[in-house]
Backbone of each chain as nested JSON, in Angstrom:
{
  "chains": [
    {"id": "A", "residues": [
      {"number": 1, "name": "UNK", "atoms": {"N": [-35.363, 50.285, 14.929], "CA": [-36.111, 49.411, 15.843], "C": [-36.429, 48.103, 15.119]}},
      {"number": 2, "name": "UNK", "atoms": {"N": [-36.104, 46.987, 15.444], "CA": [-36.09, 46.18, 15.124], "C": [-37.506, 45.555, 14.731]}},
      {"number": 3, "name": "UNK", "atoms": {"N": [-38.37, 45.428, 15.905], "CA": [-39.685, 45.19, 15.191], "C": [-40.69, 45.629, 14.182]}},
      {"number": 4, "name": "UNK", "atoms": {"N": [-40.038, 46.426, 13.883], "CA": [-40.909, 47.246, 12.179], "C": [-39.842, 47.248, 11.084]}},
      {"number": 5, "name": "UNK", "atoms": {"N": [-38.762, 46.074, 11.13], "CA": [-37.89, 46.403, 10.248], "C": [-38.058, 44.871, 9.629]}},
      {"number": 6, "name": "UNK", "atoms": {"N": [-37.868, 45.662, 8.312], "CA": [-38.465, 44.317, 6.833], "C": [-37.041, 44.07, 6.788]}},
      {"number": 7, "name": "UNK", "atoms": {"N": [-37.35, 42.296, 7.338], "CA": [-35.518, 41.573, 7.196], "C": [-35.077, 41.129, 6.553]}},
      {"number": 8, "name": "UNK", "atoms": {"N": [-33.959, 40.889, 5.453], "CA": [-33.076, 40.468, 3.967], "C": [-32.284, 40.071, 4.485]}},
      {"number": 9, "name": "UNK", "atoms": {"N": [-32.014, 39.312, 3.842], "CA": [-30.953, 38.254, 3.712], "C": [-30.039, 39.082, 2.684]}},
      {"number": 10, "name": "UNK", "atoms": {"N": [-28.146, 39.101, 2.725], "CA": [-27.42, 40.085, 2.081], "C": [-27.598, 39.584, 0.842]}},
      {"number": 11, "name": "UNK", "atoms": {"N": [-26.86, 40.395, -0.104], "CA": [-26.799, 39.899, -1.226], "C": [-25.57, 38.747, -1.672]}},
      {"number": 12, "name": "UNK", "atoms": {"N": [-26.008, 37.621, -2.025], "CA": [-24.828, 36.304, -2.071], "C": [-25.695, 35.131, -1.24]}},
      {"number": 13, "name": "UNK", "atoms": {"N": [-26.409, 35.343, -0.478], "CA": [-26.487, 34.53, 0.659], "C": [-27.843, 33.654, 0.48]}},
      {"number": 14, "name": "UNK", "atoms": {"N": [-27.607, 32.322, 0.024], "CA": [-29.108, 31.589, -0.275], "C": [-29.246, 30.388, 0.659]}},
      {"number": 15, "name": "UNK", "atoms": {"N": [-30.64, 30.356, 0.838], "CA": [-30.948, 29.888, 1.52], "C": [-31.453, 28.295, 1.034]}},
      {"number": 16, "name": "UNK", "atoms": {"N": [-30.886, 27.207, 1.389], "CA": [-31.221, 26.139, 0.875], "C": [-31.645, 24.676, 1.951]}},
      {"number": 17, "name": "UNK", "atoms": {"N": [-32.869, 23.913, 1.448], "CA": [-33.195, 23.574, 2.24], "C": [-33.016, 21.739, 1.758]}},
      {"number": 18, "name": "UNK", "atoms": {"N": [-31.978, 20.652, 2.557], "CA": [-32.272, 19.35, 2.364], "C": [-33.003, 18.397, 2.932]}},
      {"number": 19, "name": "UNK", "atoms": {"N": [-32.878, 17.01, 2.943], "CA": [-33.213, 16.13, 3.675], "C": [-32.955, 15.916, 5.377]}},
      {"number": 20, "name": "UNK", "atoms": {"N": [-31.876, 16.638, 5.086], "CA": [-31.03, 16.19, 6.587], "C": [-30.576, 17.415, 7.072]}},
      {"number": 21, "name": "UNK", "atoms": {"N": [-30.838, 18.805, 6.449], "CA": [-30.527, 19.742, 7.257], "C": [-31.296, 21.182, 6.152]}},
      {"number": 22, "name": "UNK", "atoms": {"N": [-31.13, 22.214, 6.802], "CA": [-31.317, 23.562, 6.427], "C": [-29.64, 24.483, 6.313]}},
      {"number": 23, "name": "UNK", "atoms": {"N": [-29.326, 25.139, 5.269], "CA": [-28.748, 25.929, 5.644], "C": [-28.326, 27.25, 4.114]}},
      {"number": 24, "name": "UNK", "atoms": {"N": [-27.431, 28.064, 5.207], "CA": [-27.631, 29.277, 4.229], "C": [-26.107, 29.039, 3.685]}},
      {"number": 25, "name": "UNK", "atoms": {"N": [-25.795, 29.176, 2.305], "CA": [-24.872, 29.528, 1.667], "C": [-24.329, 30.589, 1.667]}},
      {"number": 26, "name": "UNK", "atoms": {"N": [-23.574, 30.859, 1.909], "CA": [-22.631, 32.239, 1.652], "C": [-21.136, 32.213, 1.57]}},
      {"number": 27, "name": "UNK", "atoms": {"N": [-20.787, 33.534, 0.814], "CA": [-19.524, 33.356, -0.177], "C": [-18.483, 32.582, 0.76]}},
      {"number": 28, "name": "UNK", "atoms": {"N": [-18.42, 32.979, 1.729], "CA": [-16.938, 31.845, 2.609], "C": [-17.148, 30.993, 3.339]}},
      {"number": 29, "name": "UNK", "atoms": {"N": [-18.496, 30.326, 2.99], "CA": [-18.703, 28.887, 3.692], "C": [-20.409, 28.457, 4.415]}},
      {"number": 30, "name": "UNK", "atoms": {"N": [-20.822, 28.362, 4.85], "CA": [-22.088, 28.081, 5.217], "C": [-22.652, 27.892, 6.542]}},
      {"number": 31, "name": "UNK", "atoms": {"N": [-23.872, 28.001, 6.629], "CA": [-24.11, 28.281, 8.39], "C": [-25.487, 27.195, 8.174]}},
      {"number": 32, "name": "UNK", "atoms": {"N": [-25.016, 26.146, 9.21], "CA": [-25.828, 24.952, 9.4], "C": [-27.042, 25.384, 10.505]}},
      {"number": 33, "name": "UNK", "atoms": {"N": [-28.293, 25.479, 9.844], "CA": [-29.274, 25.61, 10.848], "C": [-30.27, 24.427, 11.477]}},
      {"number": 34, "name": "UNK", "atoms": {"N": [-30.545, 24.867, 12.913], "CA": [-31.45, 23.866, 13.432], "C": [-33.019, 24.643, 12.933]}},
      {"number": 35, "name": "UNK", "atoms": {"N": [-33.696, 23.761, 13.509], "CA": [-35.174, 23.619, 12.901], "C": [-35.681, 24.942, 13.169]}},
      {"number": 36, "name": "UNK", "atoms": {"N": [-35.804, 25.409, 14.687], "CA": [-36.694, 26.733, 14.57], "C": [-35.581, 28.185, 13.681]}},
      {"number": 37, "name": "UNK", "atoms": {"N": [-34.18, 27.526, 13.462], "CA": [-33.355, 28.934, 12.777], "C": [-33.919, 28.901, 11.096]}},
      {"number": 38, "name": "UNK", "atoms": {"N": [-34.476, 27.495, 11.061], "CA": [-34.522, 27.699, 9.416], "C": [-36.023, 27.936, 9.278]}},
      {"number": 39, "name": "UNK", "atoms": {"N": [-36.894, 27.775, 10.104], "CA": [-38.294, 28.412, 10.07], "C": [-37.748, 29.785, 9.781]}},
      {"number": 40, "name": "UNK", "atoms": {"N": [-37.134, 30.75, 10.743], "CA": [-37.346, 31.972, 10.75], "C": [-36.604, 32.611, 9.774]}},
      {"number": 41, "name": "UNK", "atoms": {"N": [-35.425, 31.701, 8.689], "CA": [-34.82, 31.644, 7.881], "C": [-36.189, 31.729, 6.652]}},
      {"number": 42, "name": "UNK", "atoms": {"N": [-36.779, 30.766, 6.633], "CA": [-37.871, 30.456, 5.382], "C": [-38.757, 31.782, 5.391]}},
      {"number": 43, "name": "UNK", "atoms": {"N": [-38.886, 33.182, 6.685], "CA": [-39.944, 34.101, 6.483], "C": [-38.733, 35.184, 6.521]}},
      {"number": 44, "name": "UNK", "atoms": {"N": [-37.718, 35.102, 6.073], "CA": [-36.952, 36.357, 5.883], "C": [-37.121, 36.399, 4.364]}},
      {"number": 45, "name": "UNK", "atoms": {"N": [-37.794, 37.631, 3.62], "CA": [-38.112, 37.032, 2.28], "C": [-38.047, 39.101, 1.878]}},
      {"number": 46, "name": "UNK", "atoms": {"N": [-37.612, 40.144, 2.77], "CA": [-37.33, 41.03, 2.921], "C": [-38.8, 42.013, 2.432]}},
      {"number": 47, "name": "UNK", "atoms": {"N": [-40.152, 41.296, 2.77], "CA": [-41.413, 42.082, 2.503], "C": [-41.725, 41.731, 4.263]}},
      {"number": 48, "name": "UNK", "atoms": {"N": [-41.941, 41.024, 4.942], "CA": [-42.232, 41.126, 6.637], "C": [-41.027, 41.468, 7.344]}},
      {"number": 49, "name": "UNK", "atoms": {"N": [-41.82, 42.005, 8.832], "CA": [-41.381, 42.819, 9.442], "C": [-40.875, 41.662, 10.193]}},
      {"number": 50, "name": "UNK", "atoms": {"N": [-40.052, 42.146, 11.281], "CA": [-39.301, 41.209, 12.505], "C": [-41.002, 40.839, 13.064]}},
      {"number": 51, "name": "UNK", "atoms": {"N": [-41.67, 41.982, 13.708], "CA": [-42.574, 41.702, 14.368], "C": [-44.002, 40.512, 13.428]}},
      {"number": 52, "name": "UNK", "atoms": {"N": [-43.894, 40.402, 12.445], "CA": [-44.78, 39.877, 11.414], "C": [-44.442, 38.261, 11.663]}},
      {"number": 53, "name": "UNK", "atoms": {"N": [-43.321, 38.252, 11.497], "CA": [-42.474, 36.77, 11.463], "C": [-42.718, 36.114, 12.764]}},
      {"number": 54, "name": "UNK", "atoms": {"N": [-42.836, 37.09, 14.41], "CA": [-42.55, 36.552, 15.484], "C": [-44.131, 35.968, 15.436]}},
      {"number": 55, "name": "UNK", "atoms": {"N": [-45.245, 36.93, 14.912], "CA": [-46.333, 36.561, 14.723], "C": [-46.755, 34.979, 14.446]}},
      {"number": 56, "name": "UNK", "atoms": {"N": [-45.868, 34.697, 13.274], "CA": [-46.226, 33.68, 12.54], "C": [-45.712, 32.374, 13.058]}},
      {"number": 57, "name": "UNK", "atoms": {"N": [-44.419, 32.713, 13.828], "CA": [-44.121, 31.356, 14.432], "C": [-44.213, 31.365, 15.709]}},
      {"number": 58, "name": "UNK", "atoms": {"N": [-45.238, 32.014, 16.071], "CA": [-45.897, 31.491, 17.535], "C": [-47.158, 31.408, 17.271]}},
      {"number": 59, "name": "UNK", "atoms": {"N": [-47.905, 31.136, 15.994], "CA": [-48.921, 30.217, 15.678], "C": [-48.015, 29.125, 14.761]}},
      {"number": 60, "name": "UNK", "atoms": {"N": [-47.113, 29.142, 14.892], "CA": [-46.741, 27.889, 13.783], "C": [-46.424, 26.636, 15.094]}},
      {"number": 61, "name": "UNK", "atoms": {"N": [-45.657, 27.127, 16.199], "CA": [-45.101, 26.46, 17.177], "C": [-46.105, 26.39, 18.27]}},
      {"number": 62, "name": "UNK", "atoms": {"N": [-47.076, 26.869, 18.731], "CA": [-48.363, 27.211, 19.476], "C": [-46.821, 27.63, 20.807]}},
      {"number": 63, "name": "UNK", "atoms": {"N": [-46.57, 28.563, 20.33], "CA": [-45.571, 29.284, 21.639], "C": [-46.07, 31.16, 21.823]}},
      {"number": 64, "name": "UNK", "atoms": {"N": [-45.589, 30.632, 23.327], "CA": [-46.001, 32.551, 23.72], "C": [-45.044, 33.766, 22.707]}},
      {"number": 65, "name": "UNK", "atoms": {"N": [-45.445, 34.407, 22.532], "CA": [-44.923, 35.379, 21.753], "C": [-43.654, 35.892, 22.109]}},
      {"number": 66, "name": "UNK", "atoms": {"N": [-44.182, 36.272, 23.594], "CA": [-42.86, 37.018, 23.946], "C": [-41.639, 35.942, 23.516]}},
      {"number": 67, "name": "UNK", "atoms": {"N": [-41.397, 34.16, 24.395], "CA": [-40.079, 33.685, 24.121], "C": [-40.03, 33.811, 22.714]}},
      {"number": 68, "name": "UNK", "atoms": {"N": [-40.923, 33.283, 21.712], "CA": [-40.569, 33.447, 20.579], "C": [-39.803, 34.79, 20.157]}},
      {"number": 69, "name": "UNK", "atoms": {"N": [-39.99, 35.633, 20.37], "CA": [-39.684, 37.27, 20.096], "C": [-38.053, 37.591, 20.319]}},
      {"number": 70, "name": "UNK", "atoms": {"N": [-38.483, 36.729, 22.001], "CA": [-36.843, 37.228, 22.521], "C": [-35.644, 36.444, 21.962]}},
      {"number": 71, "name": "UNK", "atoms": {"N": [-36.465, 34.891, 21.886], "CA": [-34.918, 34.078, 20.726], "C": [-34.757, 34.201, 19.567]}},
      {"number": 72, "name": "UNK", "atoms": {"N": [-35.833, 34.65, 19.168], "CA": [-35.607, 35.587, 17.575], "C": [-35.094, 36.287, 17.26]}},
      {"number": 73, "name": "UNK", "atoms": {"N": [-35.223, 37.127, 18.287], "CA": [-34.447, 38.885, 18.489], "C": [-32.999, 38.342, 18.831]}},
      {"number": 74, "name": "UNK", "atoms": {"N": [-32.025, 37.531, 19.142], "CA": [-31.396, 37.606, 19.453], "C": [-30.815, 36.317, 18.512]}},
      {"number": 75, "name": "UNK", "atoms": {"N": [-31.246, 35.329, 17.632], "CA": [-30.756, 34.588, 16.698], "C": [-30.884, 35.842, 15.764]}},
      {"number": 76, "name": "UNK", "atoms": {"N": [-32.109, 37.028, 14.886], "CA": [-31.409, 37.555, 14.327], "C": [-29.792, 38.463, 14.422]}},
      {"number": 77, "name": "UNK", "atoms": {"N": [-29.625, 39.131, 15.624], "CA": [-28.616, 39.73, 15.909], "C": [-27.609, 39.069, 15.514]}},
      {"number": 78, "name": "UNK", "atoms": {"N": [-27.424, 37.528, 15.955], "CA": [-26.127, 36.947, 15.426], "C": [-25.705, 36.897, 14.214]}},
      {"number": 79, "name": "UNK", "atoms": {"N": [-27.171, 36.971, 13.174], "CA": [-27.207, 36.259, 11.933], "C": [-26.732, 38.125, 11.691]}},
      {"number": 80, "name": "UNK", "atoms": {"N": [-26.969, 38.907, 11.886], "CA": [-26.635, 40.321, 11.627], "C": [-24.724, 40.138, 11.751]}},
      {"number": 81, "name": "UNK", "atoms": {"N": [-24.911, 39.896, 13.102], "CA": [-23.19, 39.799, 13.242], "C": [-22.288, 39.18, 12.399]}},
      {"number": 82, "name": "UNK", "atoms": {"N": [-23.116, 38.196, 11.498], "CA": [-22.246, 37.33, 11.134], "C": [-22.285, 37.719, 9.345]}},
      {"number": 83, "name": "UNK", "atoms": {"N": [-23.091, 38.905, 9.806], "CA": [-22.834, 39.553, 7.676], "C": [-23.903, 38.868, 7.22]}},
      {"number": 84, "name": "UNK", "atoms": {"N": [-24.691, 38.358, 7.114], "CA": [-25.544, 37.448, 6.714], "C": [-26.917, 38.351, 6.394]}},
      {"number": 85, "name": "UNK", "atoms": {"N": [-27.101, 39.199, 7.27], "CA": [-28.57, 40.293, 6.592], "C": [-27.921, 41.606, 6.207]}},
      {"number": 86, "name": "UNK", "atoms": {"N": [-28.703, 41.828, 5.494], "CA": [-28.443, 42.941, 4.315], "C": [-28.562, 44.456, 5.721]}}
    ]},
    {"id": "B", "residues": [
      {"number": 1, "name": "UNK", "atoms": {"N": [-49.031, 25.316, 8.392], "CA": [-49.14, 24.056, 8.687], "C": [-48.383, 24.339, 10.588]}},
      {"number": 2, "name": "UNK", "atoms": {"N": [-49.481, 24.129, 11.413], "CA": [-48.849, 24.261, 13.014], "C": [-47.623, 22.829, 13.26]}},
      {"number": 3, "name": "UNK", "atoms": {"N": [-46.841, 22.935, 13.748], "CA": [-45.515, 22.055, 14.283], "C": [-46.177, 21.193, 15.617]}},
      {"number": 4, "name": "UNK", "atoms": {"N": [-45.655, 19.753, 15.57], "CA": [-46.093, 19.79, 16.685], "C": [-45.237, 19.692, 17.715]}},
      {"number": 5, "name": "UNK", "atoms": {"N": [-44.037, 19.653, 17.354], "CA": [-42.661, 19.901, 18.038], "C": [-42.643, 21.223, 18.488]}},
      {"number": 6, "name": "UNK", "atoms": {"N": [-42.255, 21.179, 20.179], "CA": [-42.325, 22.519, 20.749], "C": [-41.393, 23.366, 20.426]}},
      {"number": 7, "name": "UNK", "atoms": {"N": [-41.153, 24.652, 20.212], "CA": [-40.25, 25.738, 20.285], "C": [-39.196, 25.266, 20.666]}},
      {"number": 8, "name": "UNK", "atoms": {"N": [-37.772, 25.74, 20.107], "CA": [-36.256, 25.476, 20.831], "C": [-35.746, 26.662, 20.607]}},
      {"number": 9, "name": "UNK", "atoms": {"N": [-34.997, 27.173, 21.129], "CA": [-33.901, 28.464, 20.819], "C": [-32.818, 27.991, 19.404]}},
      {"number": 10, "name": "UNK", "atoms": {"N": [-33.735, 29.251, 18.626], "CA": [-32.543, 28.961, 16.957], "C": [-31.207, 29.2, 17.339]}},
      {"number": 11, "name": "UNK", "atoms": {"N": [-30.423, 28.21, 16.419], "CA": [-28.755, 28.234, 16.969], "C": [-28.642, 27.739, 15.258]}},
      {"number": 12, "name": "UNK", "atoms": {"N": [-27.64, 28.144, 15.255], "CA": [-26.246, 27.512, 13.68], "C": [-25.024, 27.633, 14.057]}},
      {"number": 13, "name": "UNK", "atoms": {"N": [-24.829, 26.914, 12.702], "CA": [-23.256, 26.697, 13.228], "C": [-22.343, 26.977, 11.563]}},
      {"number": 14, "name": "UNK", "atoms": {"N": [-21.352, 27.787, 12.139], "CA": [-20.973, 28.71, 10.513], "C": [-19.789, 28.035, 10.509]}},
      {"number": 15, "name": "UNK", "atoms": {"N": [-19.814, 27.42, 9.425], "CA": [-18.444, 26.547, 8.932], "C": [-17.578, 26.802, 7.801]}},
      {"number": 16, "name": "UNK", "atoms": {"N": [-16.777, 27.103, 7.854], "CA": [-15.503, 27.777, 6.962], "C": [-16.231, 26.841, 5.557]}},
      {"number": 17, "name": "UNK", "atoms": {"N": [-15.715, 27.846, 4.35], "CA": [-15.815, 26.712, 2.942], "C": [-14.043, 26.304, 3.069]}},
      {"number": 18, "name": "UNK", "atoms": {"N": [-14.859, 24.657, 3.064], "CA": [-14.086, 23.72, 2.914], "C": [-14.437, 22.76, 3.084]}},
      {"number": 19, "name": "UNK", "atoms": {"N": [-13.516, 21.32, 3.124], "CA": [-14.055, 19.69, 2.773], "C": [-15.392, 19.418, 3.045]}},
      {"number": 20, "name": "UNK", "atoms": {"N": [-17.94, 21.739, 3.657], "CA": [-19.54, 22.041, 3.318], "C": [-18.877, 21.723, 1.77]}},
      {"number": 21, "name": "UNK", "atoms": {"N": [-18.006, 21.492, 1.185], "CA": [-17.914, 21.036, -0.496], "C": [-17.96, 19.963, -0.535]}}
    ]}
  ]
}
């Protein structure tokens, strides 16, 4: 179940943050994030839960929980699909 | 620190390594 599950980033995969963008390194190339992917990027730190994180950026964004939850829940899935969490 | 930019749906974009060097 996803909301009680403490989320990692795989092993290889760093997360780096510039002037002009956010994104994660990994071994065959890199995944360019927009602003709310690299928030939820910056609390994957593999000690909080999915549900901990949705917490935090719907006081970070003053947004309802639930949308926060549901585009979360479903930007992590991709980031799952794409090998990227452990 | 609260944002004051509203919420957007997270999106990326995964780009082969090549010329991200």
């Amino acid at each position: 179940m996803i909301e009680t599950e403490r989320l990692c980033f795989a092993r290889g995969v760093v997360l780096r943050e510039e002037d002009e963008a956010s994104l994660l390194l990994v071994p065959e190339g890199a995944i360019f994030l927009n602003g709310t992917a690299a928030a939820i990027a910056n609390l994957i730190d593999g000690k909080r839960t999915f549900a901990e994180i949705v917490e935090v950026l719907s006081e970070q964004f003053s947004e309802e929980r639930e949308r926060v939850a549901a585009d979360a829940r479903e930007f992590i899935e991709r980031l799952r699909a794409s090998g990227v969490l452990a | 620190n609260k944002v004051k930019s509203g919420w957007e749906k997270p999106d990326f974009k995964h780009v082969p390594l090549g010329a991200v060097t």
